[in-house]
C-alpha positions in Angstrom: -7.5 -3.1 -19.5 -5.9 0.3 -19.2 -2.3 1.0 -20.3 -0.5 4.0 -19.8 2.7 5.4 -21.3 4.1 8.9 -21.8 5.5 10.2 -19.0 9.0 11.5 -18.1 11.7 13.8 -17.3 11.1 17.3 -18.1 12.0 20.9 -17.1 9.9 23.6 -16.2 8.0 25.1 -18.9 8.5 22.0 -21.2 5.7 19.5 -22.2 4.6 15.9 -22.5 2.1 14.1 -23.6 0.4 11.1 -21.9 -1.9 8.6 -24.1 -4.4 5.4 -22.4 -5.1 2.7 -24.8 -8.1 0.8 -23.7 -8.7 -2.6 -24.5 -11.5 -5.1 -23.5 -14.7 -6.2 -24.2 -16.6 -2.8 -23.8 -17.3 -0.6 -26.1 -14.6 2.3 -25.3 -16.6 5.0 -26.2 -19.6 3.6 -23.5 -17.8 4.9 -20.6 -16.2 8.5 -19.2 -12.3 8.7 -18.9 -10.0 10.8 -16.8 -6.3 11.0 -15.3 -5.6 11.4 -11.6 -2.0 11.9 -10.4 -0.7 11.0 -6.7 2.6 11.9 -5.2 4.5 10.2 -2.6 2.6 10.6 0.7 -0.9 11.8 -0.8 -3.9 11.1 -1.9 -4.8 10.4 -6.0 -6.5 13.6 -7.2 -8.2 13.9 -10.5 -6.8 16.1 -13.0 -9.0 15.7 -16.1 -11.7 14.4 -17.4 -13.8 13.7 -20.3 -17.2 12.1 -21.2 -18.2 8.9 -23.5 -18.5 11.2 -26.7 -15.7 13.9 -26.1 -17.8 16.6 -25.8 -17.4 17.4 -22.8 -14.0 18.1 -20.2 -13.4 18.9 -17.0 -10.1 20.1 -15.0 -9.0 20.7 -11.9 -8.2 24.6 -11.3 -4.5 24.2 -11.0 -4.2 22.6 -14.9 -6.5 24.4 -16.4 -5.3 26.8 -19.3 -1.6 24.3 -19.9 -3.6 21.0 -20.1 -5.8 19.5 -22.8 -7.3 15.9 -22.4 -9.2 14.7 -25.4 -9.9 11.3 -26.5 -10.1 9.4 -29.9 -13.2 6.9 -29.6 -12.2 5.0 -33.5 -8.4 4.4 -31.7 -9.9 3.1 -28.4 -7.2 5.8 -26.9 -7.4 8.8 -24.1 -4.7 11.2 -24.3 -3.2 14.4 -21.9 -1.7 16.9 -23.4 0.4 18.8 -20.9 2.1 22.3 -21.6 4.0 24.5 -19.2 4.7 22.1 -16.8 5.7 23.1 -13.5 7.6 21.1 -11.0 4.4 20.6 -8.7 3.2 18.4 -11.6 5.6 15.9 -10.6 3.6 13.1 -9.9 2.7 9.2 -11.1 -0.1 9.6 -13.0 -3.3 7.3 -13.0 -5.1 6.4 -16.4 -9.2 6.2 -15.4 -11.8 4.4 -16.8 -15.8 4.3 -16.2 -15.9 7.2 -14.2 -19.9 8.3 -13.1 -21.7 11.8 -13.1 -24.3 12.6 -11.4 -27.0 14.6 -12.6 -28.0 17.6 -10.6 -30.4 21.0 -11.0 -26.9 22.6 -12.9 -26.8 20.3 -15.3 -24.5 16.5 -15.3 -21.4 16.6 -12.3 -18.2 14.9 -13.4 -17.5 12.5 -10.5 -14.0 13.8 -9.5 -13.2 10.9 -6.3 -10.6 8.5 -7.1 -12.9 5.8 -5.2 -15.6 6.3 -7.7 -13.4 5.0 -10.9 -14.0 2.0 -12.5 -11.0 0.6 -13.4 -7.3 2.0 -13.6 -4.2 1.8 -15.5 -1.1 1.7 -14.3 1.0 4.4 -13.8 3.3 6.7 -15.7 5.7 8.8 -13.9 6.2 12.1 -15.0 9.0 14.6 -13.4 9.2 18.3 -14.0 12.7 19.9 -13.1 13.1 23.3 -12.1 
């Protein structure tokens, strides 16, 4: 079970930060986490991701540089970190867990589909205000 909290109101250029406890029978560091966000009329796309250990993250273009996802395995908790926010973050936004990679000739792919996660949390709204 995932559960969400941190989101908001917030203006443009300010931050939040968005934590995922995990709790369940699984070991929470045997599994890959991520966020996805979805706004009214769209699709859920992935926004970050990160692997079992933490050593590894992965972000789509338009977050990359003012978001930071990292994870605390001894807390059983996932957090996003989001800096200069900009009203097109404004969005619900998805807690993920037991996410798959594939492995390929470049090395391991962070599965980035919504339809390939696992289990979900539910979500957290966060608005940016210009």
């Amino acid at each position: 079970q995932l559960q969400a909290s941190g989101g908001g109101l917030v203006q443009a250029g300010g931050s939040l930060r968005l934590s995922c406890v995990a709790s369940g029978r699984r070991t929470f560091n045997s599994y890959n986490m991520g966020w996805f966000r979805q706004s009214p009329g769209t699709e859920r796309l992935f926004v970050a991701g990160i692997n079992r250990s933490g050593s590894s993250t992965y972000y789509t273009d338009s977050v990359k540089g003012r978001f930071t996802i990292s994870r605390d395995n001894a807390k059983n908790t996932m957090s996003l970190q989001m800096n200069t926010l900009k009203p097109e973050d404004t969005a619900v936004y998805y807690c993920a867990a037991d996410i798959p990679t594939h492995s390929s000739d470049y090395g391991e792919i962070f599965d980035r589909s919504a339809n390939s996660v696992g289990s979900w949390g539910q979500g957290t709204q966060v608005t940016v205000s210009s």
